[in-house]
C-alpha positions as CSV (number, residue, x, y, z in Angstrom):
1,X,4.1,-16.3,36.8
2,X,7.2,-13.8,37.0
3,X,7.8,-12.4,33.7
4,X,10.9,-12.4,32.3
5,X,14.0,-9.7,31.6
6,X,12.7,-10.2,27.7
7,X,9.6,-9.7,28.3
8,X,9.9,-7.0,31.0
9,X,12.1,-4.7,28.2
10,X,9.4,-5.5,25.5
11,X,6.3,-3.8,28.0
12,X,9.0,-1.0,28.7
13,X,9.5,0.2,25.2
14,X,5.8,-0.5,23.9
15,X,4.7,1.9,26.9
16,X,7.4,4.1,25.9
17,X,6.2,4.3,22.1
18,X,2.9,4.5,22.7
19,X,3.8,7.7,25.5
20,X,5.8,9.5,22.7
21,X,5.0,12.9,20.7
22,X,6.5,11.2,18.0
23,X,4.7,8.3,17.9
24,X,1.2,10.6,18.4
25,X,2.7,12.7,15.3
26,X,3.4,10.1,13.1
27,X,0.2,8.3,14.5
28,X,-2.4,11.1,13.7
29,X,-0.4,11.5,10.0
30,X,-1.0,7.9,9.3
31,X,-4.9,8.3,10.1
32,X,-5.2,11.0,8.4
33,X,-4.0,9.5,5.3
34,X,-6.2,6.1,6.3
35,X,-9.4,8.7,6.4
36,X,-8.5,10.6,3.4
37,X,-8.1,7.5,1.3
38,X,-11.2,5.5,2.8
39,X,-13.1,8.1,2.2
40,X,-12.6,8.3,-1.2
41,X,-12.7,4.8,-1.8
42,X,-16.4,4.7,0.2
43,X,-17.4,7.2,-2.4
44,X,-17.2,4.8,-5.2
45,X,-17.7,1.9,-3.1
46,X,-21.3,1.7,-4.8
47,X,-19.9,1.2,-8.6
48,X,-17.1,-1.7,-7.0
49,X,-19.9,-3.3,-5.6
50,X,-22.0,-3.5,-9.0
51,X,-18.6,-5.2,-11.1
52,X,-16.3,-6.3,-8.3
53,X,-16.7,-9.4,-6.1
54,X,-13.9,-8.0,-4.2
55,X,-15.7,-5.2,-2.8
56,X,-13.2,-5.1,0.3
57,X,-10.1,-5.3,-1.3
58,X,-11.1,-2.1,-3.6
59,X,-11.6,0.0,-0.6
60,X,-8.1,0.3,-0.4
61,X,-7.0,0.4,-3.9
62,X,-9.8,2.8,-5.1
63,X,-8.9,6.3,-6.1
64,X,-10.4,9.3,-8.2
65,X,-6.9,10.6,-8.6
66,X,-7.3,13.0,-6.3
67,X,-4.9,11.1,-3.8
68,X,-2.8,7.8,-4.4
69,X,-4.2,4.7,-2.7
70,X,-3.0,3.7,0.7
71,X,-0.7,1.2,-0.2
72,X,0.8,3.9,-2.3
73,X,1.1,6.1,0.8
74,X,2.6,3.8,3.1
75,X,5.3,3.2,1.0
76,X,6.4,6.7,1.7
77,X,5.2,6.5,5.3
78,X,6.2,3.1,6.4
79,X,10.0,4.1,6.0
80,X,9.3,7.0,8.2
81,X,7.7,5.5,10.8
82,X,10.4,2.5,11.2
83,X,12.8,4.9,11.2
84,X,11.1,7.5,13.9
85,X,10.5,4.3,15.9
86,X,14.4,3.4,15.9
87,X,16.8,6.0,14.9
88,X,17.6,6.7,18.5
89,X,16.9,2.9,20.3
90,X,20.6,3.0,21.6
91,X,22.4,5.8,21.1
92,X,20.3,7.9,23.4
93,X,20.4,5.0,26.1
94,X,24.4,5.4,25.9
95,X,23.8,9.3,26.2
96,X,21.2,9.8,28.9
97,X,23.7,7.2,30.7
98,X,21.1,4.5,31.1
99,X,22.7,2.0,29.1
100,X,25.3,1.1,31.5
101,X,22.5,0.2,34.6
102,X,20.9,-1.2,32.1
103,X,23.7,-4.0,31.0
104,X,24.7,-4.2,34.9
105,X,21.4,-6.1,35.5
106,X,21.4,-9.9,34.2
107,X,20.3,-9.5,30.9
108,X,21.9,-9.9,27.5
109,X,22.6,-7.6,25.0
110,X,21.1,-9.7,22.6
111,X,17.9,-9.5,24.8
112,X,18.3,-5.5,24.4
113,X,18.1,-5.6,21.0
114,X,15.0,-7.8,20.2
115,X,13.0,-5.8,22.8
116,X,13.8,-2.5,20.8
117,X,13.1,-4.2,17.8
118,X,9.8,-6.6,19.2
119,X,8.7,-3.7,21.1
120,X,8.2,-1.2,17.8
121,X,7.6,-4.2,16.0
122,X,4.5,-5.1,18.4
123,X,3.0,-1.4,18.1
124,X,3.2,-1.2,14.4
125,X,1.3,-4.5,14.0
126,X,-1.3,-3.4,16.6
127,X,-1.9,0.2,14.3
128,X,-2.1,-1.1,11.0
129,X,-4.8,-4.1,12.1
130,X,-6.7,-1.5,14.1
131,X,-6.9,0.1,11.0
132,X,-7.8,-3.1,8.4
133,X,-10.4,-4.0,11.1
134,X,-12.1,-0.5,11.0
135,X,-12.0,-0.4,7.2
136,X,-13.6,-4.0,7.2
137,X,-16.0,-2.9,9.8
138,X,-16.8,0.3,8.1
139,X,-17.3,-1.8,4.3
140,X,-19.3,-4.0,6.2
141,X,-21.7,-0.9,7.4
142,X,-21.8,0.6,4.8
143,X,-22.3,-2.1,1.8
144,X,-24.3,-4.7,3.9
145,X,-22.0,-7.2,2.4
146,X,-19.4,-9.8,4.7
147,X,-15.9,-10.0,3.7
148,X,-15.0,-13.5,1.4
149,X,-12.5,-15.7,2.9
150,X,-10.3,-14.8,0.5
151,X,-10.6,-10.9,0.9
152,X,-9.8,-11.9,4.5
153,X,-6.5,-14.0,3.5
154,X,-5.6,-11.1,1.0
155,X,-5.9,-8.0,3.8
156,X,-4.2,-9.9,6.5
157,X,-1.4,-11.1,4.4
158,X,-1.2,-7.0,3.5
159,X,-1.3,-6.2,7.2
160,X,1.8,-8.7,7.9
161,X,3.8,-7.0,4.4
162,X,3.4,-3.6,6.1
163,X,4.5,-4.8,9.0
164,X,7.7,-6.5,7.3
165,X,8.3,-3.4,4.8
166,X,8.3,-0.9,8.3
167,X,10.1,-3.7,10.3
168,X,13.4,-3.1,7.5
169,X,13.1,0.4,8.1
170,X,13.4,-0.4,11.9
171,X,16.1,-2.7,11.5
172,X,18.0,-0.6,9.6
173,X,17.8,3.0,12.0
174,X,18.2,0.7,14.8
175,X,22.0,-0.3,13.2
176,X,22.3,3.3,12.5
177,X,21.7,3.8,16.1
178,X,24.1,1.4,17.5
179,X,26.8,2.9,15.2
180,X,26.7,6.4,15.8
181,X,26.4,8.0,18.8
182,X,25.2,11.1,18.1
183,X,21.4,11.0,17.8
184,X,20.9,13.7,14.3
185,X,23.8,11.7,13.0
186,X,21.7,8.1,12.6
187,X,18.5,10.3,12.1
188,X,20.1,12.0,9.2
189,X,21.6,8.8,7.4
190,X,18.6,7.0,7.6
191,X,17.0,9.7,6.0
192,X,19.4,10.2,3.4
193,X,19.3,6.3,2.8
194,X,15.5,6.5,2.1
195,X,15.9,9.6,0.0
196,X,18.2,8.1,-2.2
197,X,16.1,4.5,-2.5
198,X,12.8,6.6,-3.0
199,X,14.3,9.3,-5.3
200,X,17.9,9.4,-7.0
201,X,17.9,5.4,-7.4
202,X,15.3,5.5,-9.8
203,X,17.3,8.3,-12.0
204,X,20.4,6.3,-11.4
205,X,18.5,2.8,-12.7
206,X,17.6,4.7,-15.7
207,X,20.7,6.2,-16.8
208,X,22.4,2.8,-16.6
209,X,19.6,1.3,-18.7
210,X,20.0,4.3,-21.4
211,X,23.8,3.2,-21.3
212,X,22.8,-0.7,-21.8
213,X,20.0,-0.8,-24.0
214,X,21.6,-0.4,-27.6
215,X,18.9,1.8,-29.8
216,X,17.1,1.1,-33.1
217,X,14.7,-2.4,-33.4
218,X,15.2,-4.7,-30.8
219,X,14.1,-8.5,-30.8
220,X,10.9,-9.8,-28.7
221,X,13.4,-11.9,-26.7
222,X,15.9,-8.8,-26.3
223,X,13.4,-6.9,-25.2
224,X,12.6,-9.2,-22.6
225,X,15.9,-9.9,-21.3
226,X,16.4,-5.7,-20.9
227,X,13.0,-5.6,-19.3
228,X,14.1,-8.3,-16.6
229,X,17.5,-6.5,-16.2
230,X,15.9,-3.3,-15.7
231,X,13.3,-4.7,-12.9
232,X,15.9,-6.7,-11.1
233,X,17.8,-3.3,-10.5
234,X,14.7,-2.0,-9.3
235,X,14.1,-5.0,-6.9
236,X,16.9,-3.7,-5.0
237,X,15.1,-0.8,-3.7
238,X,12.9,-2.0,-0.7
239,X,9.9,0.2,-1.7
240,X,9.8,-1.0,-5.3
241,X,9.7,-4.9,-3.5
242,X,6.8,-3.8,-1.5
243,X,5.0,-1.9,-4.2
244,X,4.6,-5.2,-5.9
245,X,3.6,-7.1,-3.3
246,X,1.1,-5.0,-2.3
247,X,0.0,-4.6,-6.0
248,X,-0.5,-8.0,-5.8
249,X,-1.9,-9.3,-2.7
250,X,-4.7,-6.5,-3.2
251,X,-5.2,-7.1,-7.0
252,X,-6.5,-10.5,-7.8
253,X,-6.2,-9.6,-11.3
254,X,-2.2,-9.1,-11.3
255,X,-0.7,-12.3,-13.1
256,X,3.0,-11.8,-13.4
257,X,5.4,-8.7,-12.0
258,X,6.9,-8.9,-15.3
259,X,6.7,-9.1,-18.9
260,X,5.2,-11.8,-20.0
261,X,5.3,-13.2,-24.3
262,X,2.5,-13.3,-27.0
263,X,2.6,-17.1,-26.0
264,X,2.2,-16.6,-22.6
265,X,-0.4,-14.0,-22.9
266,X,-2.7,-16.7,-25.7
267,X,-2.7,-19.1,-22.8
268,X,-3.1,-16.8,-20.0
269,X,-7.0,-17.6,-18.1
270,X,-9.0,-14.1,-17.8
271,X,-9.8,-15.0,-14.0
272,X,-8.6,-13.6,-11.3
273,X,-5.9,-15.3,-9.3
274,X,-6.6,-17.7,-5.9
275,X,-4.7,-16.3,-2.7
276,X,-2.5,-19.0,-3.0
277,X,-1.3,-18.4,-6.4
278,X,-0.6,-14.8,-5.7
279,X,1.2,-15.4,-2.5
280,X,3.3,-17.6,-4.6
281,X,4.1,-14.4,-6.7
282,X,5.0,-12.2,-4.0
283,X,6.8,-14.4,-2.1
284,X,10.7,-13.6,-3.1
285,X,9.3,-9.6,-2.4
286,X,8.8,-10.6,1.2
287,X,11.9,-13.1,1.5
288,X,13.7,-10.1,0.0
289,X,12.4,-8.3,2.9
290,X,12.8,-10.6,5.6
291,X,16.8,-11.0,4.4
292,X,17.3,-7.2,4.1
293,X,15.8,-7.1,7.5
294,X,17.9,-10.3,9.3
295,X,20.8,-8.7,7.6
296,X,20.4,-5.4,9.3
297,X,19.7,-6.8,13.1
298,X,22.7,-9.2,12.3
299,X,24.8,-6.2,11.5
300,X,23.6,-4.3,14.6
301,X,24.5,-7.1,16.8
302,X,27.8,-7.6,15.4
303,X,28.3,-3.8,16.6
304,X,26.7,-3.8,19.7
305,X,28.0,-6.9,20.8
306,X,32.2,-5.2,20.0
307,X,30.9,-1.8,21.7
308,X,32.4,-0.6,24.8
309,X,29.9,0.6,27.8
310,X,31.2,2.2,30.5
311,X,30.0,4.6,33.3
């Protein structure tokens, strides 16, 4: 069977990414971090083992404090990597005058888009559950022990998260890319965007609760209603949405992302929580994710579909 202009575009660019320096740079700094982190998790895999049933799930939330956990890292390396994998997806098609024989053949711009976006998409997905399967497969060595279904559930539902979290990164330099055309330009903003989500938005959350929060005693339900303030300005950074998810998917134990009341704490069971109950938690993190994501690509189309090509 003949495949399709779609289908064509989406081989092109995965062959592309997968041929790139970049994508070998940013691919040897992700395993690196993977190692660094496994390792030190297989170091104290032995005293997980003796009070954990979720033997699998600590491997990649287990630290000495030497370095964070790798959930921790790639929410500073997921933004990087969408944004390597996008920053230039058009504008250097218009430059290297490609995009215009491109468009002349009997495809749609639409079509364009989604295979720049499917294509990195597709490669991400394939890296980060290379690298669940070879931490599985190396517990698995190592302990003697076979993964619990609902370790499985847990670390697939983390493998599809990262792939969200990195596909809003995409989505975003990819709309960068389609509105400037200079390369360094969209490169630049996108950086400057995650440097202000990952460092001056957390400053700028806390002065405005410093101005809010009136001092001296505050009431249990005051404090609750400033505590639910303060995280729902946080929620509007992407990395805090998928530092909770991720706390929770790979932490049975995590009950609630926010403060909970002396009543609620009396009644609360000390057991950790089915897969289905914390997907149920995490679930406006990821539809916060998916939106910021569908609102990016709808933004880039918008302004791909008004640009001008021409020879």
């Amino acid at each position: 069977m003949t495949p399709g202009p779609f289908e064509v575009m989406v081989r092109k660019e995965v062959a592309d990414h997968i041929r790139s320096r970049r994508f070998l740079v940013l691919l040897l700094m992700v395993l690196l971090v993977f190692a660094g982190t496994l390792y030190i998790s297989f170091s104290h895999i032995r005293e997980a083992k003796g009070d954990s049933d979720f033997v699998f799930l600590k491997l990649l939330t287990l630290s000495d404090g030497t370095l964070p956990t790798f959930h921790v890292f790639l929410s500073f390396l997921g933004p990087l990597l969408g944004i390597a994998l996008g920053f230039d997806a058009i504008n250097s098609e218009y430059n290297n005058r490609t995009l215009v024989r491109l468009l002349a053949q009997p495809v749609y711009r639409d079509n364009l888009l989604l295979a720049k976006f499917c294509g990195a998409l597709l490669v991400v997905g394939v890296l980060f559950l290379s690298l669940v399967l070879l931490m599985v497969g190396g517990g698995m060595i190592l302990t003697g022990v076979k993964p619990e279904p609902a370790e499985i559930l847990r670390i697939l539902a983390f493998v599809v998260l990262n792939v969200v979290y990195v596909g809003f990164w995409l989505s975003l330099s990819i709309t960068l890319s389609v509105g400037f055309r200079n390369v360094a330009t969209s490169a630049l903003v996108a950086i400057g965007i995650w440097l202000f989500f990952t460092v001056f938005y957390k400053i700028l959350v806390n002065a405005v609760m410093n101005a809010v929060v009136p001092e001296g005693y505050l009431m249990p339900e005051e404090m609750l209603s400033y505590n639910r303030l303060l995280m729902s300005l946080l929620r509007v950074d992407p990395g805090q949405l998928y530092t909770d998810a991720a706390t929770t998917l790979l932490m049975p134990s995590v009950r609630s992302l926010g403060a909970l009341s002396m009543e609620q704490m009396a009644w609360a069971v000390p057991s950790p929580l089915s897969f289905m109950n914390s997907l149920m938690i995490v679930w406006p993190q990821v539809t916060g994710l998916v939106a910021g994501t569908t609102l990016c690509f709808a933004l880039a189309y918008y302004l791909f579909m008004r640009k001008e090509v021409r020879a």
